[in-house]
PQR file of N, CA, C, O and H, with PARSE charges and radii, in Angstrom:
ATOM      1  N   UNK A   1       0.819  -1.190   0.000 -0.4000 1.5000
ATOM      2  CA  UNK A   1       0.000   0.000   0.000 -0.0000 2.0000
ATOM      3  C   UNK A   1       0.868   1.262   0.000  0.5500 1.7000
ATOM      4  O   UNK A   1       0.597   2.224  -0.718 -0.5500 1.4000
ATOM      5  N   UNK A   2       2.099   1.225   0.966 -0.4000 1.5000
ATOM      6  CA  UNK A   2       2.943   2.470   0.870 -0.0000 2.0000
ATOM      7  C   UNK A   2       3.458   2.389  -0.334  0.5500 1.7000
ATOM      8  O   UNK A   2       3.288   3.426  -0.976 -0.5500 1.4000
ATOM      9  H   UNK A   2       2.320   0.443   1.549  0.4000 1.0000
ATOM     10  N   UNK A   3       3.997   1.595  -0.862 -0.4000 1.5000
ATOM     11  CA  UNK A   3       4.793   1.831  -2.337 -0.0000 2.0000
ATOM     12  C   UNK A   3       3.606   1.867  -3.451  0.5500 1.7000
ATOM     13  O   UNK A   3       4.181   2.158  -4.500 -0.5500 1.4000
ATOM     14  H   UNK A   3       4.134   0.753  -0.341  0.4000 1.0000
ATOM     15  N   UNK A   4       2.718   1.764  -3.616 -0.4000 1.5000
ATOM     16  CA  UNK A   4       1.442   2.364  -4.364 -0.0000 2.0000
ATOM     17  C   UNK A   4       1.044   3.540  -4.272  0.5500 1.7000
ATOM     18  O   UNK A   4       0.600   4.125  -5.260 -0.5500 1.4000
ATOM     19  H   UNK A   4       2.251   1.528  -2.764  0.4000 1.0000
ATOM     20  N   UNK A   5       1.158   4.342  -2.597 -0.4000 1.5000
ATOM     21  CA  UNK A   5       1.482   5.616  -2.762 -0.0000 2.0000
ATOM     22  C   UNK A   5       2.571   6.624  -3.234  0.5500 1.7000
ATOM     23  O   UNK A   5       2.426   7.689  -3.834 -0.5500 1.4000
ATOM     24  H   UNK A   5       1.519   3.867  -1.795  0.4000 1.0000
ATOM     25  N   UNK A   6       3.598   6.059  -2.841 -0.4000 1.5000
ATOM     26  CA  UNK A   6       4.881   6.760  -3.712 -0.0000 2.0000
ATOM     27  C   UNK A   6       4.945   6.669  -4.878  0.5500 1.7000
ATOM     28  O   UNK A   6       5.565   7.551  -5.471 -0.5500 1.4000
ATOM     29  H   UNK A   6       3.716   5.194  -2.353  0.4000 1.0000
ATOM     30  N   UNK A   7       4.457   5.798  -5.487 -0.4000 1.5000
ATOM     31  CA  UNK A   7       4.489   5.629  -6.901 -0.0000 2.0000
ATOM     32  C   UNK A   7       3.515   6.708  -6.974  0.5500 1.7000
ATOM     33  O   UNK A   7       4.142   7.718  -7.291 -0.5500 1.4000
ATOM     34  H   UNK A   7       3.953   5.081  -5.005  0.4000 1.0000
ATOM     35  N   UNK A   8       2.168   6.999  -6.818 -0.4000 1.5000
ATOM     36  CA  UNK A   8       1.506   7.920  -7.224 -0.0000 2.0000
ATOM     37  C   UNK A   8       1.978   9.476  -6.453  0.5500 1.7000
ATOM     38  O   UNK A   8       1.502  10.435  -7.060 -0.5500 1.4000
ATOM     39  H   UNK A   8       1.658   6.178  -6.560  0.4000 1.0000
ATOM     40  N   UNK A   9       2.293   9.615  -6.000 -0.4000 1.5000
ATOM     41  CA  UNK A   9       2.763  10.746  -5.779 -0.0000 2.0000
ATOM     42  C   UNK A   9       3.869  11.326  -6.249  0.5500 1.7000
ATOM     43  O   UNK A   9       4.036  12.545  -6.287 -0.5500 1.4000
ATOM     44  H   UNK A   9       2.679   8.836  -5.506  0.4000 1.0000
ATOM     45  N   UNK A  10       5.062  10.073  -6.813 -0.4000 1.5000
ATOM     46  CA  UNK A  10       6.185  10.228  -8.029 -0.0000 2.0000
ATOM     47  C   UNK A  10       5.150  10.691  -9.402  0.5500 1.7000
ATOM     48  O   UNK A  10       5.540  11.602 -10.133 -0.5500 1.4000
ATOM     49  H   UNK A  10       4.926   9.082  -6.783  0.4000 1.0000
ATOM     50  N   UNK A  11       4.201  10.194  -9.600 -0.4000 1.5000
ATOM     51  CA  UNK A  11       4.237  10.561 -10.836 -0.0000 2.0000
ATOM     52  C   UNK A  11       2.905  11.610 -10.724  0.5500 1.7000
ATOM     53  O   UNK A  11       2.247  11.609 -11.765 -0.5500 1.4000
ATOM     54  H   UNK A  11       3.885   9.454  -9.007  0.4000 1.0000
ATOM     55  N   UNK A  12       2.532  12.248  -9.965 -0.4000 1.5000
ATOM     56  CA  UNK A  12       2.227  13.610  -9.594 -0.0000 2.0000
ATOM     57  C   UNK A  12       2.922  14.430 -10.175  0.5500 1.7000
ATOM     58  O   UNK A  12       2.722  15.037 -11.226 -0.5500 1.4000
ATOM     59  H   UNK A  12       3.067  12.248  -9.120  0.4000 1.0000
ATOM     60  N   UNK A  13       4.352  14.458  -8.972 -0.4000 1.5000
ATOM     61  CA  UNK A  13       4.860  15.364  -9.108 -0.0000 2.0000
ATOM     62  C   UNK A  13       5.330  15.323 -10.528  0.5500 1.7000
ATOM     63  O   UNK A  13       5.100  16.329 -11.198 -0.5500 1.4000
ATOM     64  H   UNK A  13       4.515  13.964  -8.117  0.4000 1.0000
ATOM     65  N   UNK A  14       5.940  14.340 -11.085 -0.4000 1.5000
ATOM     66  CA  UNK A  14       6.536  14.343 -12.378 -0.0000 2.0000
ATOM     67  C   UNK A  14       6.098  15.302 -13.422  0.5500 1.7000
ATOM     68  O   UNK A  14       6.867  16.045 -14.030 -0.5500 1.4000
ATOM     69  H   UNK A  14       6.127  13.522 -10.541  0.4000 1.0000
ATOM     70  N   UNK A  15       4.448  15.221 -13.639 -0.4000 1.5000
ATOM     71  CA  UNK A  15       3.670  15.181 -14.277 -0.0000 2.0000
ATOM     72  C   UNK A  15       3.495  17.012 -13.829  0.5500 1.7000
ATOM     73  O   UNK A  15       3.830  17.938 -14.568 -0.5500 1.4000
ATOM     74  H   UNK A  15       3.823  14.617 -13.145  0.4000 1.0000
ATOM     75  N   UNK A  16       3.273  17.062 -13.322 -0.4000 1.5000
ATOM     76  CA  UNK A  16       3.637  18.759 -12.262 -0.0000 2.0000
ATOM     77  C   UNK A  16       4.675  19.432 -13.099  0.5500 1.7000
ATOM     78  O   UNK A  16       4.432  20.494 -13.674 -0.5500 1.4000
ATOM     79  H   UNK A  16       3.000  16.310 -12.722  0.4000 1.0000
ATOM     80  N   UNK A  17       5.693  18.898 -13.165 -0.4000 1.5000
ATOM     81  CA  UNK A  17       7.141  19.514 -13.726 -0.0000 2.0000
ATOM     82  C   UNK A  17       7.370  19.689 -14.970  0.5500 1.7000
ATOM     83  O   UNK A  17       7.873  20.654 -15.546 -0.5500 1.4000
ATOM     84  H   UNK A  17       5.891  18.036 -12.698  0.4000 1.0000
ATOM     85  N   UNK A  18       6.948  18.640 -15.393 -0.4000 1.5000
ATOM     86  CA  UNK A  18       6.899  18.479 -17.342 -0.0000 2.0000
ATOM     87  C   UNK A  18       5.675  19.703 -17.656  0.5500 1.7000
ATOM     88  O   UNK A  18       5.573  19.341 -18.828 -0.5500 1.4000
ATOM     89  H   UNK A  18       6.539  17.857 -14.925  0.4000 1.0000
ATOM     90  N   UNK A  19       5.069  20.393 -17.601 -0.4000 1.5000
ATOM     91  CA  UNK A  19       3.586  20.999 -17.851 -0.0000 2.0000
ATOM     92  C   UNK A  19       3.835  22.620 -18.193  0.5500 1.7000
ATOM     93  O   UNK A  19       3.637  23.566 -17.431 -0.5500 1.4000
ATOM     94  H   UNK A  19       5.152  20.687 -16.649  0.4000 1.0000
ATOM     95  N   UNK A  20       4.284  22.649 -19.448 -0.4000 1.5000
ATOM     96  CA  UNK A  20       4.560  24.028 -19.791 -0.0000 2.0000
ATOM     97  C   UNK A  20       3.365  24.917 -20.000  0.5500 1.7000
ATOM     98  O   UNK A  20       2.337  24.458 -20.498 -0.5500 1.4000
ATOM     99  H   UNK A  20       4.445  21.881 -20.068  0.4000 1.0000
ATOM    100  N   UNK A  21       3.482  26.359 -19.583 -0.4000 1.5000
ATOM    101  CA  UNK A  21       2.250  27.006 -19.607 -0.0000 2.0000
ATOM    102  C   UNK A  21       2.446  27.650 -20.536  0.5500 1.7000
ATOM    103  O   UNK A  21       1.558  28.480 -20.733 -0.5500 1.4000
ATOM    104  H   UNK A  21       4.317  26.732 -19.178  0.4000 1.0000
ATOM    105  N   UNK A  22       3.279  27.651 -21.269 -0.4000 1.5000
ATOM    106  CA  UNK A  22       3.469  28.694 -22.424 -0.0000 2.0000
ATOM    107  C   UNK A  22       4.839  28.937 -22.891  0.5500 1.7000
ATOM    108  O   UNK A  22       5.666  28.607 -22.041 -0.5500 1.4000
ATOM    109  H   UNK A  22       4.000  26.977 -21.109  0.4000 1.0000
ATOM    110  N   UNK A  23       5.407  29.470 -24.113 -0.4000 1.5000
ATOM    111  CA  UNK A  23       6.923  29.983 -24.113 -0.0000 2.0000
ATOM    112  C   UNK A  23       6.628  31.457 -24.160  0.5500 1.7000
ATOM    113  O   UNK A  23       5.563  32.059 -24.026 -0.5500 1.4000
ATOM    114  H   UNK A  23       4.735  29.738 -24.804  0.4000 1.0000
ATOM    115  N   UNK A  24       7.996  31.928 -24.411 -0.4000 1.5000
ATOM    116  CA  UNK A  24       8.199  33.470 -24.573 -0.0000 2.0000
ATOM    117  C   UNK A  24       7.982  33.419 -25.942  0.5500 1.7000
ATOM    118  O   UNK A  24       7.598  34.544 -26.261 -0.5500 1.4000
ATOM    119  H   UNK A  24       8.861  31.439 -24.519  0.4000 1.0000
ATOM    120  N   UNK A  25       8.025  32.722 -26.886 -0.4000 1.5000
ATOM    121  CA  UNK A  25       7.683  33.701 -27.806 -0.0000 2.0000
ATOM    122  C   UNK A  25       5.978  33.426 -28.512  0.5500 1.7000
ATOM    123  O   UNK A  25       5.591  34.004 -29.528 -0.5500 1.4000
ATOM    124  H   UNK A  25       8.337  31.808 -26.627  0.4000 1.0000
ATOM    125  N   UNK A  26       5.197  32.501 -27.771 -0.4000 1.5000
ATOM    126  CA  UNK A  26       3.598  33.248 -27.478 -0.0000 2.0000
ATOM    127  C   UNK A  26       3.601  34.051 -26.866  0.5500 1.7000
ATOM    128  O   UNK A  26       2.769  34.864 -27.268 -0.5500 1.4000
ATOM    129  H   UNK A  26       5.512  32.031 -26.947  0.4000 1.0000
ATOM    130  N   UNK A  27       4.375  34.551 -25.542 -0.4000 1.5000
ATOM    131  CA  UNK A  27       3.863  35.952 -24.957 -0.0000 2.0000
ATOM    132  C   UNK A  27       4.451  37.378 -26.259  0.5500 1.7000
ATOM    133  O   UNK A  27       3.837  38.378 -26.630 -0.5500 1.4000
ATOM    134  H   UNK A  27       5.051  33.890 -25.216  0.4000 1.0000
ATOM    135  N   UNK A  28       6.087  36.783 -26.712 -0.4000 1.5000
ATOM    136  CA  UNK A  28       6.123  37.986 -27.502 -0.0000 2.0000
ATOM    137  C   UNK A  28       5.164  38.639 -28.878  0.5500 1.7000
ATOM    138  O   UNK A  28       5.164  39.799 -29.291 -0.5500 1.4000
ATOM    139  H   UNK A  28       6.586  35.970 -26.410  0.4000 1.0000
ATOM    140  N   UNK A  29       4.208  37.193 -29.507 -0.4000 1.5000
ATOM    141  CA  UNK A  29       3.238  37.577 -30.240 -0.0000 2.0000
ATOM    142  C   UNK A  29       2.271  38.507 -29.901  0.5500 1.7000
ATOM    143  O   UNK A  29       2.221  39.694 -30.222 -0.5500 1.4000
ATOM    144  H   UNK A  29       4.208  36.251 -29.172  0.4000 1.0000
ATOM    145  N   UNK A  30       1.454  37.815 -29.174 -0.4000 1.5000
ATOM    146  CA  UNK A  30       0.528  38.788 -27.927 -0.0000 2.0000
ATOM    147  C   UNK A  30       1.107  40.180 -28.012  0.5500 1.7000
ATOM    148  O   UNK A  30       0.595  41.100 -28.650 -0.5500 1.4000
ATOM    149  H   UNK A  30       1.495  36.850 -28.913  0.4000 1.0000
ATOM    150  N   UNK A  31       2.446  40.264 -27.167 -0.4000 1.5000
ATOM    151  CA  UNK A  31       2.837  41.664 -27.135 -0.0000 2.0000
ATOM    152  C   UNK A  31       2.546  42.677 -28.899  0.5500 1.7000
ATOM    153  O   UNK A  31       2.075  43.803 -29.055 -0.5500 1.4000
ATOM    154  H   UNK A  31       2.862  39.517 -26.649  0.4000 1.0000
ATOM    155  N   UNK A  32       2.888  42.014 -29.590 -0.4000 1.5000
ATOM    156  CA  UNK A  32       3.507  42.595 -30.971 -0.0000 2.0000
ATOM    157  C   UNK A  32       2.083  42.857 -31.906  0.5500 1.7000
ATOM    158  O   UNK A  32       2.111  43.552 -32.922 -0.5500 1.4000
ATOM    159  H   UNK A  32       3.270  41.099 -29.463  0.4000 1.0000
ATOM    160  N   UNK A  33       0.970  42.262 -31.453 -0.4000 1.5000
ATOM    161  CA  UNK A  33      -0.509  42.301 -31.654 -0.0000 2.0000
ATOM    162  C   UNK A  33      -0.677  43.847 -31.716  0.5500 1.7000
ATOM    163  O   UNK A  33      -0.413  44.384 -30.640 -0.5500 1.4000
ATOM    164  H   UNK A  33       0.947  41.697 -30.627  0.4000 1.0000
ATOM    165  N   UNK A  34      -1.133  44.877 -32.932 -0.4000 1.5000
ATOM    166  CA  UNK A  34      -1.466  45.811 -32.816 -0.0000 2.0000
ATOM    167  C   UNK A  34      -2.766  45.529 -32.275  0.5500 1.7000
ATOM    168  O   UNK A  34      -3.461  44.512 -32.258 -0.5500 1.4000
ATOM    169  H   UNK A  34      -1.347  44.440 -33.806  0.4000 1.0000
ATOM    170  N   UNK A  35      -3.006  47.444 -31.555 -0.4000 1.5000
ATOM    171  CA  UNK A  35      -3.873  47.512 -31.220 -0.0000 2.0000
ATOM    172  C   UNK A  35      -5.244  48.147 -31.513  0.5500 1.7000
ATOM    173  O   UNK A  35      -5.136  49.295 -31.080 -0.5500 1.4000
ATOM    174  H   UNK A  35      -2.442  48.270 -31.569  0.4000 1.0000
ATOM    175  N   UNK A  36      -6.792  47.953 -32.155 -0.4000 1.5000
ATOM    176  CA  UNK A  36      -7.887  48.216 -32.520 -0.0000 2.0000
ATOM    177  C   UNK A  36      -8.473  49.135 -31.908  0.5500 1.7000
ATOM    178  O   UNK A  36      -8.772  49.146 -30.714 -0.5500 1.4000
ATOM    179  H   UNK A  36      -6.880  47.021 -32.506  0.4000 1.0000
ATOM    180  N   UNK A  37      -8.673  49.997 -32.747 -0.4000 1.5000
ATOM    181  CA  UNK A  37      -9.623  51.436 -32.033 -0.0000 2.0000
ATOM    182  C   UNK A  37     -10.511  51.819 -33.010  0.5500 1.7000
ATOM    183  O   UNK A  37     -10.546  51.445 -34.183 -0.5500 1.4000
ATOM    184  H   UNK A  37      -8.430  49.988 -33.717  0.4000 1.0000
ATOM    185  N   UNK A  38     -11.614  53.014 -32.121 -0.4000 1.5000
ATOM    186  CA  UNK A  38     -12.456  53.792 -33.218 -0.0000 2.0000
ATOM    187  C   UNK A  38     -11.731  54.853 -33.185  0.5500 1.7000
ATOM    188  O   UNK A  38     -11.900  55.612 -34.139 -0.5500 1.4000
ATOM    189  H   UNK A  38     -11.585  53.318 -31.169  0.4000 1.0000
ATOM    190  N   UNK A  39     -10.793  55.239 -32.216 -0.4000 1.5000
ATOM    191  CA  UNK A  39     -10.351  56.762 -32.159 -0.0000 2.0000
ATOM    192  C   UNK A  39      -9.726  56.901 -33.928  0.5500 1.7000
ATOM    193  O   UNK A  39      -8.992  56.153 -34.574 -0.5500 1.4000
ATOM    194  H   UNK A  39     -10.655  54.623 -31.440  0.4000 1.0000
ATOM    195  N   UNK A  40     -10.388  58.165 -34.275 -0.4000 1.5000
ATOM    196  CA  UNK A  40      -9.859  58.653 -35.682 -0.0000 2.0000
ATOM    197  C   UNK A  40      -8.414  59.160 -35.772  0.5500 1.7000
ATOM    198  O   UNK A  40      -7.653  59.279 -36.732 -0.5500 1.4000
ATOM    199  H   UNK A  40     -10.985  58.772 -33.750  0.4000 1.0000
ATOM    200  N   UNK A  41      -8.247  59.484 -34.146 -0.4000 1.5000
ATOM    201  CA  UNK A  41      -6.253  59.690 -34.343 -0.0000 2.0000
ATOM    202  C   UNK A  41      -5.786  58.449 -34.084  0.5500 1.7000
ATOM    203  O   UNK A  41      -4.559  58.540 -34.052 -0.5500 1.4000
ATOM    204  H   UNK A  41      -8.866  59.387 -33.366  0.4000 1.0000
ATOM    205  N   UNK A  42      -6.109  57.397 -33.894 -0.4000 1.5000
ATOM    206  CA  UNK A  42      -5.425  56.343 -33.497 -0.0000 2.0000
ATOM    207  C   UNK A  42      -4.506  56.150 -32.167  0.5500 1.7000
ATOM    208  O   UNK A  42      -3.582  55.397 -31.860 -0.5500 1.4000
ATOM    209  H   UNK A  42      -7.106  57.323 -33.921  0.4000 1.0000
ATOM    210  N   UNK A  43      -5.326  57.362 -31.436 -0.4000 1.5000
ATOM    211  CA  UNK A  43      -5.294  56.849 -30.110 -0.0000 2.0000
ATOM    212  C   UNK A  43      -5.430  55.789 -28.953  0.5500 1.7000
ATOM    213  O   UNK A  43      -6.548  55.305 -28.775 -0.5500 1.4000
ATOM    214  H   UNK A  43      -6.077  57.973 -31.685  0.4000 1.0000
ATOM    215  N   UNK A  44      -4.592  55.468 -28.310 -0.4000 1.5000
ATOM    216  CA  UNK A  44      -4.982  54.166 -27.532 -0.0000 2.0000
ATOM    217  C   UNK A  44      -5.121  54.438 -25.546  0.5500 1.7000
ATOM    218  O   UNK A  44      -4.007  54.316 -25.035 -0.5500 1.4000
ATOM    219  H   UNK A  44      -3.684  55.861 -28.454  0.4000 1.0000
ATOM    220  N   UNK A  45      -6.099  54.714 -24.641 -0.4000 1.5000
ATOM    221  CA  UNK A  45      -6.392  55.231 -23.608 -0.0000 2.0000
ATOM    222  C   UNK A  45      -6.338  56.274 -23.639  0.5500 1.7000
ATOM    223  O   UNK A  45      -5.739  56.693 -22.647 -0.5500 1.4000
ATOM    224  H   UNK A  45      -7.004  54.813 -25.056  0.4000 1.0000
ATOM    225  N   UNK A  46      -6.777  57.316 -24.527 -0.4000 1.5000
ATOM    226  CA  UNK A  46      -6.769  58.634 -24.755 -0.0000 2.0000
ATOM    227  C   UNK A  46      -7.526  59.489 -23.236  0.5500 1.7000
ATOM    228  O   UNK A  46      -8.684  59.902 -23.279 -0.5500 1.4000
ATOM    229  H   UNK A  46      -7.263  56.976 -25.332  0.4000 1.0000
ATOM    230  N   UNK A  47      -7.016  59.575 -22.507 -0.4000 1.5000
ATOM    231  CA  UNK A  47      -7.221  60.273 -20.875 -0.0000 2.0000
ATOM    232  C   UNK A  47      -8.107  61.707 -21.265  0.5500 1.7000
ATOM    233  O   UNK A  47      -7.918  62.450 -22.229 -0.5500 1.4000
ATOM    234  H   UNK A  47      -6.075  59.239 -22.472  0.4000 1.0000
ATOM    235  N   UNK A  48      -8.659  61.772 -20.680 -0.4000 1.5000
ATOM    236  CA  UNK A  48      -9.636  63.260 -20.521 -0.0000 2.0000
ATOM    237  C   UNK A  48      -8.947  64.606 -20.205  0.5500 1.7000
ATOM    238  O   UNK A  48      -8.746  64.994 -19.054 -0.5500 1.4000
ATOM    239  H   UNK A  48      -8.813  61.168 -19.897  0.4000 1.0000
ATOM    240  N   UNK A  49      -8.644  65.205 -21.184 -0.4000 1.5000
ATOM    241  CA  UNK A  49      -9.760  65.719 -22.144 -0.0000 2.0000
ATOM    242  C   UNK A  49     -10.046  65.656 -23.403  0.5500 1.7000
ATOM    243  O   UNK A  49     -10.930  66.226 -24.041 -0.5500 1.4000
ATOM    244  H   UNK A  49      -8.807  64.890 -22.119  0.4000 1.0000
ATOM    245  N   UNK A  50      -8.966  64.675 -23.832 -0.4000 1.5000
ATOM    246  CA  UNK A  50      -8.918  63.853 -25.235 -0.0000 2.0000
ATOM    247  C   UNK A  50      -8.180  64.900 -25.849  0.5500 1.7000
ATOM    248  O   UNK A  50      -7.973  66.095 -25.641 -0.5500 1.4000
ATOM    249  H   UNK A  50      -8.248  64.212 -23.313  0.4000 1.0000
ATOM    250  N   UNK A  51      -7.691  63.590 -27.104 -0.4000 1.5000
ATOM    251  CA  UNK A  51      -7.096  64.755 -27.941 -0.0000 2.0000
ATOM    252  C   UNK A  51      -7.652  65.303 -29.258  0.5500 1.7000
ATOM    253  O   UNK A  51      -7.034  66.069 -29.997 -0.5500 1.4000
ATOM    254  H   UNK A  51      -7.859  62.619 -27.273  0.4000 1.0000
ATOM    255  N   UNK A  52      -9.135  64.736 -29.514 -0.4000 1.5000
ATOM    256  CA  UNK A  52      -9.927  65.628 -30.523 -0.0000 2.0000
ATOM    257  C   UNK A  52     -11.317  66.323 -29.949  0.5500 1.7000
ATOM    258  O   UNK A  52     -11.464  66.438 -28.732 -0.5500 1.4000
ATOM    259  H   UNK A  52      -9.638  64.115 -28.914  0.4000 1.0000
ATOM    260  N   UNK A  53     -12.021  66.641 -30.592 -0.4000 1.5000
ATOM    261  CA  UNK A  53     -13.013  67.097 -30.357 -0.0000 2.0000
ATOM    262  C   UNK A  53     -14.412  65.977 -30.524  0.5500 1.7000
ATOM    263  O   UNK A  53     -15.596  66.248 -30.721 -0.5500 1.4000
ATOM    264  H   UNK A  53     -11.902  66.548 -31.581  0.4000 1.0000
ATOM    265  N   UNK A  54     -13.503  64.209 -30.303 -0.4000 1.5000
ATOM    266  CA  UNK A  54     -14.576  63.300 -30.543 -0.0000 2.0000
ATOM    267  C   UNK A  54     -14.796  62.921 -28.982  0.5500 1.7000
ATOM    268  O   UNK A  54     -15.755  62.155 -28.883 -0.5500 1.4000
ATOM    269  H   UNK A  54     -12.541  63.989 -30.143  0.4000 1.0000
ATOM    270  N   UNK A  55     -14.211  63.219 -27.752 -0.4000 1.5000
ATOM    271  CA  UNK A  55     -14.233  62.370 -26.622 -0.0000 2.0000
ATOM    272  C   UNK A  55     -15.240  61.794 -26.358  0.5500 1.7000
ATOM    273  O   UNK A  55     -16.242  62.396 -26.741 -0.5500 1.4000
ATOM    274  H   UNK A  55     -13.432  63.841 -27.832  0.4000 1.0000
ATOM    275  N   UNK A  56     -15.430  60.808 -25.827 -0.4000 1.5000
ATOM    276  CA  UNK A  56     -17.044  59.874 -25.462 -0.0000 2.0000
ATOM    277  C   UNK A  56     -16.562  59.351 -24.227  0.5500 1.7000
ATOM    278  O   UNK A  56     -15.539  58.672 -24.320 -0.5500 1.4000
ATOM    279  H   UNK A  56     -14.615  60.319 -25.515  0.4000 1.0000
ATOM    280  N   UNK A  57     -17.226  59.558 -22.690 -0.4000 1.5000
ATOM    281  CA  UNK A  57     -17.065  58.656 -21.546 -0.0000 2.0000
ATOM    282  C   UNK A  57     -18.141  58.674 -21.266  0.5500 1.7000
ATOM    283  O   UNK A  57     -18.624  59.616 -20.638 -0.5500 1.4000
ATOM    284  H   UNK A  57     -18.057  60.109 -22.614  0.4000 1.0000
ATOM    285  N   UNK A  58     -19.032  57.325 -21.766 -0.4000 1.5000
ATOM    286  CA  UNK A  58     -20.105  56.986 -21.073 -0.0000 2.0000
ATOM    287  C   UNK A  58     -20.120  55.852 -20.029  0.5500 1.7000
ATOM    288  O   UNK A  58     -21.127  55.572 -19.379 -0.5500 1.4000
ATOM    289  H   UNK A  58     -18.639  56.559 -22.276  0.4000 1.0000
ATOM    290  N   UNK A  59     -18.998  55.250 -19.916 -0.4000 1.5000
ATOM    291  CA  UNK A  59     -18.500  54.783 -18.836 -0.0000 2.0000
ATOM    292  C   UNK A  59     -18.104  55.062 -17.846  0.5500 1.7000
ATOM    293  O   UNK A  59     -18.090  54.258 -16.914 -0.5500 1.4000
ATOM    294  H   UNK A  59     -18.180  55.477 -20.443  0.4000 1.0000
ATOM    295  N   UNK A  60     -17.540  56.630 -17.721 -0.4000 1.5000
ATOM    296  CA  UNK A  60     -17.451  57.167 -17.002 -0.0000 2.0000
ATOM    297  C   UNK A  60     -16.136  57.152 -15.885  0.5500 1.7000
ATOM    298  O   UNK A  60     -16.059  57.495 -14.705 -0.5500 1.4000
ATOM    299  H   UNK A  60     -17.552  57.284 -18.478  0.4000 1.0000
ATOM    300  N   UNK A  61     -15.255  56.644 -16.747 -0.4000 1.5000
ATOM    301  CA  UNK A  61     -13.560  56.073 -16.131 -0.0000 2.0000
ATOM    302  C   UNK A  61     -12.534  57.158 -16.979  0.5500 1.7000
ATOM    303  O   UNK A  61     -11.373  57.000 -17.355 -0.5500 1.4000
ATOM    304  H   UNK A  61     -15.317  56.365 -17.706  0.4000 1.0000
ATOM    305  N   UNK A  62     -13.085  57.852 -17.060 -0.4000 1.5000
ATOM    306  CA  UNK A  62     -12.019  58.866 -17.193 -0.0000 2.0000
ATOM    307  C   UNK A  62     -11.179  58.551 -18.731  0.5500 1.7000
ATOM    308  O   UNK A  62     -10.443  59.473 -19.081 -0.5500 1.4000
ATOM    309  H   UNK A  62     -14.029  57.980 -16.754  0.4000 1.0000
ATOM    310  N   UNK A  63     -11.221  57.636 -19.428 -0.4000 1.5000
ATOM    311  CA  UNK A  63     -10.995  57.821 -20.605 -0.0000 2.0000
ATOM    312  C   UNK A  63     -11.503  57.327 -22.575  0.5500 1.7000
ATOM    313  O   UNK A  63     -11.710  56.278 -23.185 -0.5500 1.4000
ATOM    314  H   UNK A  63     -11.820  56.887 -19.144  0.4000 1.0000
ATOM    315  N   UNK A  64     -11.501  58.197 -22.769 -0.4000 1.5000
ATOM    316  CA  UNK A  64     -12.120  58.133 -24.376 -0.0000 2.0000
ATOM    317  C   UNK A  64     -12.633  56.836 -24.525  0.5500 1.7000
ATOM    318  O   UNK A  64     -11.859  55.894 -24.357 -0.5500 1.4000
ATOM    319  H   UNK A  64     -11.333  59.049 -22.273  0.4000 1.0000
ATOM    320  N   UNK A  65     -13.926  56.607 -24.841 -0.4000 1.5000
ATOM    321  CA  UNK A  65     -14.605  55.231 -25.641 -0.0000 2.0000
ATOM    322  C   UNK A  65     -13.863  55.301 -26.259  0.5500 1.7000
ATOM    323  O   UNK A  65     -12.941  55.298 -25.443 -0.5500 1.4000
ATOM    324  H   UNK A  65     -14.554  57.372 -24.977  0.4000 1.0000
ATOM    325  N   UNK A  66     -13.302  55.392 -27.406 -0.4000 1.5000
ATOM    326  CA  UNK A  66     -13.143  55.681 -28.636 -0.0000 2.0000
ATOM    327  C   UNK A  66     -11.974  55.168 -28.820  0.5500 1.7000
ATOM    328  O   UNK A  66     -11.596  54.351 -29.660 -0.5500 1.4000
ATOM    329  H   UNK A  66     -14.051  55.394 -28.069  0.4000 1.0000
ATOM    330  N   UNK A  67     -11.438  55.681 -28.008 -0.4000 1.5000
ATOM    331  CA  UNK A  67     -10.157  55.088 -27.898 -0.0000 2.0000
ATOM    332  C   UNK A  67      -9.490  53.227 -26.932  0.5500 1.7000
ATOM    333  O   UNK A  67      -8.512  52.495 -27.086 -0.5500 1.4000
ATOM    334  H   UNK A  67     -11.746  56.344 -27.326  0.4000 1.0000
ATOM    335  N   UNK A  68     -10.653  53.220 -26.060 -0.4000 1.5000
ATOM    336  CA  UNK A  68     -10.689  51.841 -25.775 -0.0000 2.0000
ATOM    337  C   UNK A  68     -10.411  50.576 -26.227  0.5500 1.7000
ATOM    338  O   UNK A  68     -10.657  49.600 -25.519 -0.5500 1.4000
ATOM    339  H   UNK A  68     -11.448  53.814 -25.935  0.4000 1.0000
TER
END
């Protein structure tokens, strides 16, 4: 019974160790992903008071829909 547990708890852990969550260069894609807006300057978190005369916060967080 004890060596039926070590065995399963060897290959736990094993199985634990081998289990990649990802490499760096899926995160560097992700990073390199432009980013999608409506803002017409191609603004991205455009902060209040914006930089056109389109600002929209109907969310009410302090910066441009539009730019979201």
């Amino acid at each position: 019974m004890r060596a039926a547990f070590l065995i399963l708890a060897l290959l736990l852990l094993l199985t634990g160790c081998v289990y990649e969550a990802g490499t760096s260069e899926e995160a560097a894609e992700e990073i390199e992903k432009p980013v999608v807006t409506r803002c017409p300057k191609g603004m991205v978190n455009d902060p209040y008071p914006g930089s056109c005369g389109r600002y929209i916060d109907l969310n009410n967080n302090g910066i441009c829909d539009n730019s979201e």
